[in-house]
C-alpha positions as CSV (number, residue, x, y, z in Angstrom):
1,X,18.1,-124.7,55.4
2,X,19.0,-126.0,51.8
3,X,20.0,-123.9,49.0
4,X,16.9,-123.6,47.0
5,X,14.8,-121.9,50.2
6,X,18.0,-119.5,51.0
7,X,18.4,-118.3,46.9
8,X,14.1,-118.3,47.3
9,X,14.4,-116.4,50.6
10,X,17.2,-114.3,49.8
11,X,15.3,-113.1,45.9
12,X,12.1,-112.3,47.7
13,X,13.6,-110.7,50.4
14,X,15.7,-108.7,48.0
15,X,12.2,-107.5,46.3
16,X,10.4,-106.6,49.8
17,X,13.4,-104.4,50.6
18,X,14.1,-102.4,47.4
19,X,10.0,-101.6,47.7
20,X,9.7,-101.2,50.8
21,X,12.6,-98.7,50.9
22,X,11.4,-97.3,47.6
23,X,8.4,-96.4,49.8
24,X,10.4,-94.8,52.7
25,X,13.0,-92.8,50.9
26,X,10.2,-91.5,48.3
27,X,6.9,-91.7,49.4
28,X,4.0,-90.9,47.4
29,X,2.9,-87.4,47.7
30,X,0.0,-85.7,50.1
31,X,-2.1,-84.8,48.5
32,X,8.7,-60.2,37.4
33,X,8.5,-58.1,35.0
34,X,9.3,-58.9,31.1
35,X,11.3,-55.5,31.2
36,X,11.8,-54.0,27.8
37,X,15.2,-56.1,25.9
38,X,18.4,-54.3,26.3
39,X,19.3,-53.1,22.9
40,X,21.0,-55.3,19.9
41,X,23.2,-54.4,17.6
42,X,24.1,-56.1,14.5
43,X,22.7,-58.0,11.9
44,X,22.2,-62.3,12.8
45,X,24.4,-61.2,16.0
46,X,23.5,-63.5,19.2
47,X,20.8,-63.2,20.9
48,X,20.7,-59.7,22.9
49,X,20.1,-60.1,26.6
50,X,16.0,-60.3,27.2
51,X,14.4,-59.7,30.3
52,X,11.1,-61.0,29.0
53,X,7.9,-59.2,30.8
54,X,5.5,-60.7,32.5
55,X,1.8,-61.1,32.3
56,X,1.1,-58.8,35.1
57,X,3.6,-56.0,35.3
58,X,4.3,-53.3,32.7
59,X,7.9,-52.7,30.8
60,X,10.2,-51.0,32.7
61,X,9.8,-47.3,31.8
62,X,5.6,-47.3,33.0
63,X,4.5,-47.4,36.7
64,X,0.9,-48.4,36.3
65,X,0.1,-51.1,38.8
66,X,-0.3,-54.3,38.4
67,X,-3.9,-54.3,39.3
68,X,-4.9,-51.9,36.4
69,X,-3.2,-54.1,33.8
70,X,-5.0,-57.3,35.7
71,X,-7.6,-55.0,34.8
72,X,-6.6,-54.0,31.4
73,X,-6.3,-58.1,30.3
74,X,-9.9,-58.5,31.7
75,X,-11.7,-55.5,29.5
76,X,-9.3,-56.3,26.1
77,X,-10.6,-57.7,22.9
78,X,-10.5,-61.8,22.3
79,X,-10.2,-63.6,19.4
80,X,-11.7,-67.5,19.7
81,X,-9.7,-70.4,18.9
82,X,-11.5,-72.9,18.4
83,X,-10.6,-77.0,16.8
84,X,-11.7,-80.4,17.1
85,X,-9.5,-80.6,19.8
86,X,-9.0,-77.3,21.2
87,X,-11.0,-74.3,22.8
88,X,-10.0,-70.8,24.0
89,X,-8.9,-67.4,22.9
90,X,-6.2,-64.8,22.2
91,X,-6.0,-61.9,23.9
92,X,-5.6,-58.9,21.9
93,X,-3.8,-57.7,25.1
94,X,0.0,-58.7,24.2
95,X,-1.2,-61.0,21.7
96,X,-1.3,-63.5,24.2
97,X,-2.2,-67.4,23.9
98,X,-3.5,-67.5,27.7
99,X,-7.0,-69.0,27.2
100,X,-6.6,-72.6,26.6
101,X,-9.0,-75.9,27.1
102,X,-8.4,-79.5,25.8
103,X,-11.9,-80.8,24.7
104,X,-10.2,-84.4,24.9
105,X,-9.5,-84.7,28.4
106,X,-11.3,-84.5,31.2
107,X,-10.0,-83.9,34.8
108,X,-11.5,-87.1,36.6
109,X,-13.6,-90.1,34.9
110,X,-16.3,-88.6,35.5
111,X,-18.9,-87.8,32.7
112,X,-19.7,-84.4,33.7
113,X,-16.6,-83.5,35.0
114,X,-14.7,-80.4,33.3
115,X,-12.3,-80.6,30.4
116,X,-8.6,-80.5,31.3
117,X,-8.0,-76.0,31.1
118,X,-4.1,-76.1,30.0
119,X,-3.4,-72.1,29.6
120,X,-5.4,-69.0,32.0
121,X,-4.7,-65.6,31.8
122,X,-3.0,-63.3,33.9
123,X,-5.2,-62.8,37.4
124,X,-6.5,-66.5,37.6
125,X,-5.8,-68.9,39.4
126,X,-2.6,-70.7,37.9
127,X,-2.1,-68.0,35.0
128,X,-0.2,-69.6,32.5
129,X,0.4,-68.4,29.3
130,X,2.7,-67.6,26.1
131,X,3.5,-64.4,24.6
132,X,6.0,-63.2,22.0
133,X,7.4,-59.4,21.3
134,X,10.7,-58.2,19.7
135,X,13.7,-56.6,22.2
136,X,14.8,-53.0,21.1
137,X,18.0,-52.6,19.5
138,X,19.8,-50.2,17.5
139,X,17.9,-47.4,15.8
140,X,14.8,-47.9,17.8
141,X,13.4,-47.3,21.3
142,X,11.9,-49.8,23.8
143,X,8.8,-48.4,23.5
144,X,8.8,-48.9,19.7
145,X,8.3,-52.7,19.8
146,X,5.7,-54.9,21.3
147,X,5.7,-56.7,24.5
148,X,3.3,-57.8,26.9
149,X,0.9,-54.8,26.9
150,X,0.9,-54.1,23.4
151,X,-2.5,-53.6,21.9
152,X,-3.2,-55.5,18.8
153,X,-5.6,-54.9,16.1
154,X,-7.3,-57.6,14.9
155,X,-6.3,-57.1,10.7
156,X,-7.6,-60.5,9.2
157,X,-9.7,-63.8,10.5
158,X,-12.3,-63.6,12.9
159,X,-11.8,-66.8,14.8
160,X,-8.4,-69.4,14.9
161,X,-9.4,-72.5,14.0
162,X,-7.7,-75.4,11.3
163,X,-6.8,-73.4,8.3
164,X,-8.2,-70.6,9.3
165,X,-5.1,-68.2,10.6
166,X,-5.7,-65.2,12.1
167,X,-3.2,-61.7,11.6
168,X,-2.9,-59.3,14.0
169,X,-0.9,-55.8,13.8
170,X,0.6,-52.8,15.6
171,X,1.8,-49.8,14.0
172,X,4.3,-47.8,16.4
173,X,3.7,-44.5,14.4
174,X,7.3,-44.1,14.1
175,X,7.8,-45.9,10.8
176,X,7.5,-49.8,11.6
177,X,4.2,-52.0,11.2
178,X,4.4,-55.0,13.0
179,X,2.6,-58.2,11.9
180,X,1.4,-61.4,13.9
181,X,0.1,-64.4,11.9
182,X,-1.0,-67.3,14.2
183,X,-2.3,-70.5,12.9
184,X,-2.9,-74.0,14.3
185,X,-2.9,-77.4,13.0
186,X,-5.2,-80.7,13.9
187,X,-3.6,-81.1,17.3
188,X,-1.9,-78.9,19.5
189,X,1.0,-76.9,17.8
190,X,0.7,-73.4,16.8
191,X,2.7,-71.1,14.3
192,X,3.7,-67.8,14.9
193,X,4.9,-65.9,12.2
194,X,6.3,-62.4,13.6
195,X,7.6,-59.8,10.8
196,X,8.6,-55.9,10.6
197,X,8.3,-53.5,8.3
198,X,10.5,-50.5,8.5
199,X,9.5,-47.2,6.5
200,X,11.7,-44.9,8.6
201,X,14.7,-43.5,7.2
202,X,17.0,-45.8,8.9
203,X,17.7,-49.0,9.6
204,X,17.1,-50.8,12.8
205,X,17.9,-53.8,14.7
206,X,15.6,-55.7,17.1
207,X,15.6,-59.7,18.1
208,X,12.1,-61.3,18.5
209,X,11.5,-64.0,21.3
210,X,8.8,-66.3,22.5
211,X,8.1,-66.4,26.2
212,X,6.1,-68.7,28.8
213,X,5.2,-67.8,31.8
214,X,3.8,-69.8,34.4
215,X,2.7,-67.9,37.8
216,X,4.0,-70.2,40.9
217,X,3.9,-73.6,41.0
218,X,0.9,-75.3,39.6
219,X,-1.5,-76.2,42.0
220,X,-1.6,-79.8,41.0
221,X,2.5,-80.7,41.4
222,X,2.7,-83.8,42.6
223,X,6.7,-83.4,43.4
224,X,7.0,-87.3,43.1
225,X,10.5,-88.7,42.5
226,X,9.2,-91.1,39.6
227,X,8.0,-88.0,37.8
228,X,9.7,-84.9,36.0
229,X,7.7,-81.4,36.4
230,X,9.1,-78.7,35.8
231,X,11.1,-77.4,33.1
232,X,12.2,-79.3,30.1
233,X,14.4,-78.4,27.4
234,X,16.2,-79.6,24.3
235,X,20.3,-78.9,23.8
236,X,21.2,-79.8,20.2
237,X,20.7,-84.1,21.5
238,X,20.5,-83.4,25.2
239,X,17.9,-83.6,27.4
240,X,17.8,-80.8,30.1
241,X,15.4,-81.1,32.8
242,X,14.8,-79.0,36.0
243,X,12.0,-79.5,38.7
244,X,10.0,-76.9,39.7
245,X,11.6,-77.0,43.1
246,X,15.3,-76.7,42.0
247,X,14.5,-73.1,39.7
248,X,14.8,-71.1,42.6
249,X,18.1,-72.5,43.4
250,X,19.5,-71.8,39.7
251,X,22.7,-69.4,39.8
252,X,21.3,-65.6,40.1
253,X,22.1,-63.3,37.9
254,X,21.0,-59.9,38.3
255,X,19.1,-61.2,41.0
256,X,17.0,-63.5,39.2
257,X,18.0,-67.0,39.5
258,X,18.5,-68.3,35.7
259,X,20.2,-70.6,33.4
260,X,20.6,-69.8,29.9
261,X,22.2,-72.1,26.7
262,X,23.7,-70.2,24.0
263,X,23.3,-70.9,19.9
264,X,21.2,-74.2,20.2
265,X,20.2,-75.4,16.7
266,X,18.1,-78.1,17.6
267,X,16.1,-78.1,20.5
268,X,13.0,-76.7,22.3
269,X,12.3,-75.5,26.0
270,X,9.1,-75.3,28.3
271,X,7.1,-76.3,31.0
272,X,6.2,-80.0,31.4
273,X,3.3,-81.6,34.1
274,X,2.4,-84.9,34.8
275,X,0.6,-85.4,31.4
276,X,-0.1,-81.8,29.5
277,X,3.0,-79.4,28.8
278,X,3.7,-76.4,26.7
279,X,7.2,-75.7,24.6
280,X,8.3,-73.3,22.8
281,X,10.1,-74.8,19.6
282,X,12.1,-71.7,17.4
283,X,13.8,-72.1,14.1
284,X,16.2,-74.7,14.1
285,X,18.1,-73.2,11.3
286,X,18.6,-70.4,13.3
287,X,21.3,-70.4,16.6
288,X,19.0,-69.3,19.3
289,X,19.2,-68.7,23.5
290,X,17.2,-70.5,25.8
291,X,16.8,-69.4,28.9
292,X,14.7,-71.0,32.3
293,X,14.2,-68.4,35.2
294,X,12.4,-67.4,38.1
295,X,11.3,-64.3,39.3
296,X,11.3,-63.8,43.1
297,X,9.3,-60.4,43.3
298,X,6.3,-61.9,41.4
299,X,6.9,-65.8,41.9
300,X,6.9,-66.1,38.0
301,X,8.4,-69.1,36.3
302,X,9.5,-68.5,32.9
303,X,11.2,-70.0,29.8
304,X,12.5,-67.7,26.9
305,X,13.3,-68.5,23.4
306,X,15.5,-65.2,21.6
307,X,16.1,-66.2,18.5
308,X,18.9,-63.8,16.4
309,X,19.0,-60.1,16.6
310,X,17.8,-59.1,12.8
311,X,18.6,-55.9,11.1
312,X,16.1,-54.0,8.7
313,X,17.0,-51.4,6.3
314,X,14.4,-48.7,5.0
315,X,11.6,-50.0,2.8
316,X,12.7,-53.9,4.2
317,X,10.8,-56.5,6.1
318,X,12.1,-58.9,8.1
319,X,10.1,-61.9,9.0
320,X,10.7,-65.0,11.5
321,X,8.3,-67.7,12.3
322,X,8.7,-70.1,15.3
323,X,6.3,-72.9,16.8
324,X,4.0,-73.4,19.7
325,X,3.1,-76.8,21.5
326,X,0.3,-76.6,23.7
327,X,-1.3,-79.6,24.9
328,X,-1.4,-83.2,25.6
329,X,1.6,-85.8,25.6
330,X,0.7,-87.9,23.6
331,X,2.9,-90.5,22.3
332,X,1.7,-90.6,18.7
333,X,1.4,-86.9,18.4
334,X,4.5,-86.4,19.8
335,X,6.3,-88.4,17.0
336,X,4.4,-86.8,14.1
337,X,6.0,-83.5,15.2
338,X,9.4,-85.6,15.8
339,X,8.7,-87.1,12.3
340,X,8.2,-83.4,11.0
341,X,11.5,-81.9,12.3
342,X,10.7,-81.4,15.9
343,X,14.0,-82.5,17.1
344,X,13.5,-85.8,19.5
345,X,10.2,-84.2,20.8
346,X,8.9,-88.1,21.7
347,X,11.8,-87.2,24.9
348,X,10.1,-84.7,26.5
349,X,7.9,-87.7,27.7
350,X,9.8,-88.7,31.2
351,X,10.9,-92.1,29.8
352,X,13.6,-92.5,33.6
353,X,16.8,-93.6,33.6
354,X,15.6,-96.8,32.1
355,X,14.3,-95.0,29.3
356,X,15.9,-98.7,27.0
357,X,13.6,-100.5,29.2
358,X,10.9,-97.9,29.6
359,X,10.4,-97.1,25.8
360,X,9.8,-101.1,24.2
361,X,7.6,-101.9,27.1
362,X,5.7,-98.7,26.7
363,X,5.4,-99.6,22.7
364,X,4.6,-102.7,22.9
365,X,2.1,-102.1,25.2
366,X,0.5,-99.3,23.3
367,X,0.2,-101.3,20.2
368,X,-1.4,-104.2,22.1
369,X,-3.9,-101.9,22.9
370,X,-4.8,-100.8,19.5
371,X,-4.9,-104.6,18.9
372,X,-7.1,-105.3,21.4
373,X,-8.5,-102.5,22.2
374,X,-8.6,-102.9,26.4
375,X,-5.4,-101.5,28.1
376,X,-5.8,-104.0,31.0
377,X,-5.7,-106.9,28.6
378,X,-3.3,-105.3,26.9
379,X,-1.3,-105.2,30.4
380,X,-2.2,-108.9,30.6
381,X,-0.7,-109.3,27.1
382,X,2.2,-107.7,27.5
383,X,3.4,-110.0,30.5
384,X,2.4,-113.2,28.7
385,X,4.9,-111.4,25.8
386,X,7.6,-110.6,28.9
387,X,7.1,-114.1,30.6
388,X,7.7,-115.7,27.1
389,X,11.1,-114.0,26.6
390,X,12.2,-115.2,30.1
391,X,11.0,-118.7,30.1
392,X,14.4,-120.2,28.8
393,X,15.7,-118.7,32.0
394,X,13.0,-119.4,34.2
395,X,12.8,-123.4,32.5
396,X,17.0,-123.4,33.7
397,X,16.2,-122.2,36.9
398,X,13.0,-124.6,37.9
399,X,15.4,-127.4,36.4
400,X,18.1,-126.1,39.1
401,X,15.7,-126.2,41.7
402,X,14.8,-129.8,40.5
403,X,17.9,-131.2,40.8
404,X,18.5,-129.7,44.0
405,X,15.8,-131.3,45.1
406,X,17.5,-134.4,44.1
407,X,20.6,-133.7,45.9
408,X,19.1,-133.2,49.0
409,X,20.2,-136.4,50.5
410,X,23.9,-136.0,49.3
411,X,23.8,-132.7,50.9
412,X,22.7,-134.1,54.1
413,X,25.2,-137.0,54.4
414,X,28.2,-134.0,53.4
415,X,26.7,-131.6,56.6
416,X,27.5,-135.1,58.5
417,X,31.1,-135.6,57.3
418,X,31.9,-132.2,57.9
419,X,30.7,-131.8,61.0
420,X,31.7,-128.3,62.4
421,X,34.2,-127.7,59.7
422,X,32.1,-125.0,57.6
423,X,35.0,-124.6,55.3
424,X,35.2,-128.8,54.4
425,X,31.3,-128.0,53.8
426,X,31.5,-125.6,51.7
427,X,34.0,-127.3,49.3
428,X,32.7,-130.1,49.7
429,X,29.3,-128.4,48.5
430,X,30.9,-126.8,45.3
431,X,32.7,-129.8,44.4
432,X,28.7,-131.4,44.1
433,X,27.4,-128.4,42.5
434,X,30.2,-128.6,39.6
435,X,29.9,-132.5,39.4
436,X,26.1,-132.1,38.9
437,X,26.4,-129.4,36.9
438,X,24.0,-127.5,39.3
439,X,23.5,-123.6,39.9
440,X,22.5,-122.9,43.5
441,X,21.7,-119.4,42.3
442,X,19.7,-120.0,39.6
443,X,16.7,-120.1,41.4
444,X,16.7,-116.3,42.0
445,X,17.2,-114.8,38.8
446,X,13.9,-115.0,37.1
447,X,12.8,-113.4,40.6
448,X,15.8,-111.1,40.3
449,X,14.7,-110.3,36.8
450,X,11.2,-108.7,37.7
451,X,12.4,-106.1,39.8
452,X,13.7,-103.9,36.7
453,X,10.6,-104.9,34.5
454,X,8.7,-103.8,37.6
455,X,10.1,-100.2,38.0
456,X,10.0,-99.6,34.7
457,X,6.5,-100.8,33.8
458,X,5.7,-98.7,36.8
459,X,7.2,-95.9,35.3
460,X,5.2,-96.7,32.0
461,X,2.3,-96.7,33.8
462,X,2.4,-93.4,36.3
463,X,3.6,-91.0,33.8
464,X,2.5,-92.2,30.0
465,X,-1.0,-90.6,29.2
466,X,-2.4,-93.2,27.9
467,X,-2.8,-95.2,30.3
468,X,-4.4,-91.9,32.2
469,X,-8.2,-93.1,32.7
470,X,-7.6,-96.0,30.6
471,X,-10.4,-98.2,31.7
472,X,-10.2,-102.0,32.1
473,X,-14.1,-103.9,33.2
474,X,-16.6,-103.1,35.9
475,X,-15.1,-100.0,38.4
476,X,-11.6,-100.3,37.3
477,X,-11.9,-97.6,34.6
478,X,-8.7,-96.0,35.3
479,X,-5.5,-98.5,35.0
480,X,-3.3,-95.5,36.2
481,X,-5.2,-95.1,39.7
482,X,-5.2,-97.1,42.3
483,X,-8.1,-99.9,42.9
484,X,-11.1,-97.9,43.9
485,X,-12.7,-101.0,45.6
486,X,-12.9,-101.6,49.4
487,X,-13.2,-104.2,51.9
488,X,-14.6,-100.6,53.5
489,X,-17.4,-100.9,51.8
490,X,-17.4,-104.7,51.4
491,X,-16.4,-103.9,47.8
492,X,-20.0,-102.0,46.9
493,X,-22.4,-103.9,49.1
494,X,-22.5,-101.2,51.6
495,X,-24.2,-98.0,51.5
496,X,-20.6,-95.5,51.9
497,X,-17.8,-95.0,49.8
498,X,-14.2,-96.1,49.3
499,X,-11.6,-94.3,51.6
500,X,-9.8,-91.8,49.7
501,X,-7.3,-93.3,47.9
502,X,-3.4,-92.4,49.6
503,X,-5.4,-92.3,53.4
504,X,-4.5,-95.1,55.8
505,X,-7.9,-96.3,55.5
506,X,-7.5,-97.1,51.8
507,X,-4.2,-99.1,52.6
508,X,-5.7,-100.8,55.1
509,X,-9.1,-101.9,53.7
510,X,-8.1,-103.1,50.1
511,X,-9.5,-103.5,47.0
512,X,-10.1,-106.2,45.0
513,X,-7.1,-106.3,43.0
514,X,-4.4,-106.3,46.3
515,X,-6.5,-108.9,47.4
516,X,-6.1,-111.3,43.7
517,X,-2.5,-110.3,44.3
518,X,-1.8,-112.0,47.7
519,X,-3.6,-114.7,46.9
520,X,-1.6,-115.6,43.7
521,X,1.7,-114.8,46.0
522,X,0.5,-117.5,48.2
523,X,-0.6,-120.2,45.6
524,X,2.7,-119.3,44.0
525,X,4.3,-119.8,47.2
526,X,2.3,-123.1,48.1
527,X,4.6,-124.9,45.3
528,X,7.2,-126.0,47.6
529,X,6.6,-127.4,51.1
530,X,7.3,-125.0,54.1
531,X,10.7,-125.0,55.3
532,X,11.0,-127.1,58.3
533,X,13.2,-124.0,60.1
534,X,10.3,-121.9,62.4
535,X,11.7,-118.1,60.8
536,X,11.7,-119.0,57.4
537,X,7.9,-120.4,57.8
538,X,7.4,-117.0,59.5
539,X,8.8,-115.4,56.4
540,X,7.2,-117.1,54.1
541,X,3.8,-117.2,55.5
542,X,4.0,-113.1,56.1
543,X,5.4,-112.4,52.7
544,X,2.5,-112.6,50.1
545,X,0.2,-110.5,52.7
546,X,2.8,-107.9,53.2
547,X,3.2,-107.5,50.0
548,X,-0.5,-107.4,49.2
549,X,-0.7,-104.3,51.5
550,X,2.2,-102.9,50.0
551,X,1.3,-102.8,46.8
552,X,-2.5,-102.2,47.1
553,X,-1.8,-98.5,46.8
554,X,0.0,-98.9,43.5
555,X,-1.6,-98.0,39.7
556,X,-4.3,-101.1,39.2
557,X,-2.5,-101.3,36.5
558,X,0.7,-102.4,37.9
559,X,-1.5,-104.4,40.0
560,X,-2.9,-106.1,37.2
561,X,0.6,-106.8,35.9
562,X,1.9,-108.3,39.4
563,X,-0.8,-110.7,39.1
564,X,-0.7,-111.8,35.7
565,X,2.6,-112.3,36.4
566,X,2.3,-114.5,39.5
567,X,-0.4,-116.5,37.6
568,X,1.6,-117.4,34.7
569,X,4.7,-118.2,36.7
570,X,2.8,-120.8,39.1
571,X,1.4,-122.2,35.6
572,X,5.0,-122.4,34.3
573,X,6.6,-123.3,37.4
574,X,4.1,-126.6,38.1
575,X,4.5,-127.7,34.9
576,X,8.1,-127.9,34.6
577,X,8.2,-129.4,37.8
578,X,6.2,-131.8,36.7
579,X,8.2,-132.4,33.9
580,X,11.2,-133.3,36.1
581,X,9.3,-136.1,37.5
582,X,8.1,-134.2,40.5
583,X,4.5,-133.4,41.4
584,X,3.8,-131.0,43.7
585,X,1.5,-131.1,46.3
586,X,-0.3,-127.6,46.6
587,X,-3.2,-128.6,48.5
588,X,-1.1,-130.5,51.0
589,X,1.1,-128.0,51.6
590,X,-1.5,-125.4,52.0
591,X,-2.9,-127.4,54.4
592,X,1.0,-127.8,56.4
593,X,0.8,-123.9,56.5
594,X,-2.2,-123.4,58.1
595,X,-0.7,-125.8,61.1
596,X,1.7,-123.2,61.2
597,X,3.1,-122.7,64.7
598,X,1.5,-126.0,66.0
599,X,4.1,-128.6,67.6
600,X,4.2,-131.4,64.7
601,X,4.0,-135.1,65.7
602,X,7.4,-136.5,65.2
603,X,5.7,-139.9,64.5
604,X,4.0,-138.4,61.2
């Protein structure tokens, strides 16, 4: 076997083996109380220790079921929110934001299917939801702040919208008045401005917090290794992430497994899914505790944001305002809020551990898109733009594998001399290389090259939102599935639908797209004659199906890339073969692979 079919073998090998055992090790997936805050004490001290309450279950001094505050949530006074981009309500109840819809996005491709519901009250199916209250310190009793079950009156606005705040406010008849002014912008964050006004005839001290609450795990997890959900967090520069998974397994304390970072100034914490999450983003000129946890008795996930206990004299008002992002990843968005002091909010999008490969492919990609206006010929574009950055290498390497060629007879006649001497060979070998001036291993590193561009486009592609229904032509209209075509179906001809995508039956009968793909791995393959060694033809004729199976149940979009990809490097690779004076015979050697296993005439 010569050197340019092992480096060839060995590369594409190499690739079968990382996928293949990307595919075994992580396969794609089948489809309690907020008590009442301990009391603070001083003026701008730290955070005091808060317990926050949850949706369902009252401080710690009531005993009224859970039911009859289900109930309670259910019967309490609304206000609408409504935007161009946003529907829902507030429930006077708490004050709570639990009632949220995004008019943009829609759970499948389909027309009449239902926009994407982001928050849900307490009793629903995944209740999720953000509430905010002040913890009791000094000079005032639990009950004398608001929580979760807090009954807001409705003081100014009728409805949320753009410009249009709305105030809420709670007198405890024992000389505070407590005011709520929430207000949203064109997107998706809110601002909460929380303030107290003390008449009695002392001071007090109290610390306000922001709380989200999510009730179990969200039904649509897809607890795949490629993608963060979970909790997310910003430390002052560093990213903190936790899967859903791994809270339970946090260090208890008091019982409740938690984790807690002290006096961040710049950051943010919340709850993050595939393409939607919710943070809550306090101060940053003011040290503040975040805190994830979970609570076992009520399987309630929760993030916490106590910002600095505040003292108010008689006849003062303190006031604090923090922020609220509820809604959709999206990558411009994202670095508005970034832009406006939102400290490295474009991070909370799960950009890997190639996050330097991850981020230039994903912004060259998305701005090929605007150009274009088609994300699948923007995928197209983006690996003519890759394949042009690599074509000095690749030009080097098909120039290697040229001369190679042309040392094929040298090589020969040195296997003679040497004989059995492996070692003489060898030298011998090196000594030709370095006198040529020939790489033997040059041939695999533009194939060697594609497996990092590959992950991380893959990554780009399975967890950026827009490439979520992103459509291409005809039934490809969403880049981020797989290819919804099938040889099933005979690809629409028959009267029955697709197997579901991730069943056996969809690996097995493939779509269009895994079909393109084998093909252009076998054309691409059909450059060089068959090696004249039995295994390696077995190898090499398996190979481009294996992987078209392989990678049929991938995004279409990575699909599309793989065979763009292919295409342009059989392009490039016949022409600078043909530049080195050799022409290569596709058609003939397709034709010597389908004689494949057939004893060949030693007179031809």
């Amino acid at each position: 076997m010569d050197d340019q079919n092992k480096n060839l073998i060995f590369a594409t090998v190499l690739s079968f083996i990382v996928i293949l055992g990307w595919f075994v090790l992580f396969p794609p997936p089948e489809t309690d109380t907020i008590a009442e805050p301990p009391v603070a004490t001083t003026a701008q001290s730290p955070a005091p220790d808060v317990v926050a309450p949850s949706g369902t279950a009252a401080p710690a001094t009531s005993a009224e079921p859970a039911e009859t505050q289900t109930a309670a949530l259910d019967q309490a006074p609304r206000v609408p929110v409504e935007t161009a981009r946003l529907s829902g309500s507030i429930s006077l109840l708490g004050g709570r934001i639990d009632d949220l819809i995004l008019k943009d996005y829609r759970t499948t491709i389909e027309k009449a299917a239902p926009n994407v519901t982001l928050l849900a009250p307490a009793g629903t199916d995944d209740a999720y939801y953000a509430l905010y209250g002040w913890a009791a310190g000094s000079g005032i009793a639990p009950e004398q702040v608001p929580g979760p079950n807090t009954l807001w009156t409705l003081a100014q606005g009728e409805r949320l919208s753009v410009g249009s705040p709305v105030t809420l406010t709670w007198d405890n008849n024992a000389g505070q008045l407590y005011t709520r002014t929430i207000s949203v912008d064109e997107n998706f964050m809110f601002k909460i401005d929380q303030s107290v006004t003390n008449t009695a005839d002392t001071s007090i001290s109290l610390a306000p917090y922001g709380i989200i609450a999510r009730h179990g795990v969200p039904s649509d997890a897809q607890n795949f290794f490629i993608l963060h959900e979970g909790m997310v967090a910003m430390n002052n520069g560093e990213l903190i992430e936790t899967k859903w998974d791994k809270i339970p397994d946090l260090e208890a304390v008091n019982g409740v497994p938690s984790e807690r970072i002290e006096g961040v100034t710049n950051g943010w914490i919340g709850f993050t899914g595939h393409y939607f999450m919710t943070n809550l983003i306090p101060d940053p000129a003011q040290p503040t505790r975040l805190t994830v946890k979970f609570l076992p008795k009520t399987d309630i996930y929760q993030t916490e944001a106590v910002l600095p206990t505040q003292t108010v004299a008689t006849g003062e008002t303190a006031t604090v305002s923090t922020q609220l992002f509820a809604g959709a990843k999206e990558w411009e968005t994202l670095r508005e809020y970034e832009a406006k002091g939102v400290y490295k909010f474009i991070d909370s999008i799960d950009w890997g551990w190639f996050f330097f490969l991850t981020k230039p492919i994903f912004w060259v990609l998305h701005h090929l898109n605007i150009l274009i206006g088609n994300m699948g010929i923007a995928i197209i574009g983006l690996t003519l733009l890759i394949k042009a950055l690599l074509f000095p290498l690749a030009y080097k390497s098909y120039v290697s594998m040229a001369k190679m060629k042309e040392l094929q007879p040298q090589m020969e006649q040195l296997k003679k001399d040497a004989g059995d001497d492996r070692q003489k060979l060898q030298r011998n070998m090196m000594e030709l290389y370095k006198r040529e001036k020939v790489n033997p291993a040059a041939g695999c590193l533009p194939i060697l090259m594609q497996i990092p561009i590959f992950f991380s486009l893959y990554k780009v592609i399975f967890v950026t939102l827009e490439l979520r229904h992103a459509p291409f032509f005809g039934p490809f209209q969403d880049l981020s599935a797989p290819d919804p075509t099938s040889l099933y179906n005979l690809y629409g001809l028959l009267p029955w639908a697709a197997p579901e995508p991730g069943t056996v039956l969809a690996l097995v009968f493939i779509g269009i797209l895994p079909l393109l793909l084998g093909i252009s791995m076998f054309l691409q393959q059909k450059l060089n004659p068959a090696p004249a060694d039995p295994t390696q033809q077995m190898i090499f004729a398996w190979m481009p199906w294996v992987f078209m199976f392989m990678l049929g149940g991938f995004a279409s979009g990575l699909v599309v890339y793989w065979i763009a990809n292919n295409t342009i490097t059989f392009t490039q690779q016949y022409l600078i073969m043909r530049s080195q004076g050799y022409k290569p015979d596709v058609l003939g050697n397709i034709k010597g692979g389908l004689r494949f296993g057939r004893k060949s005439d030693p007179k031809k």
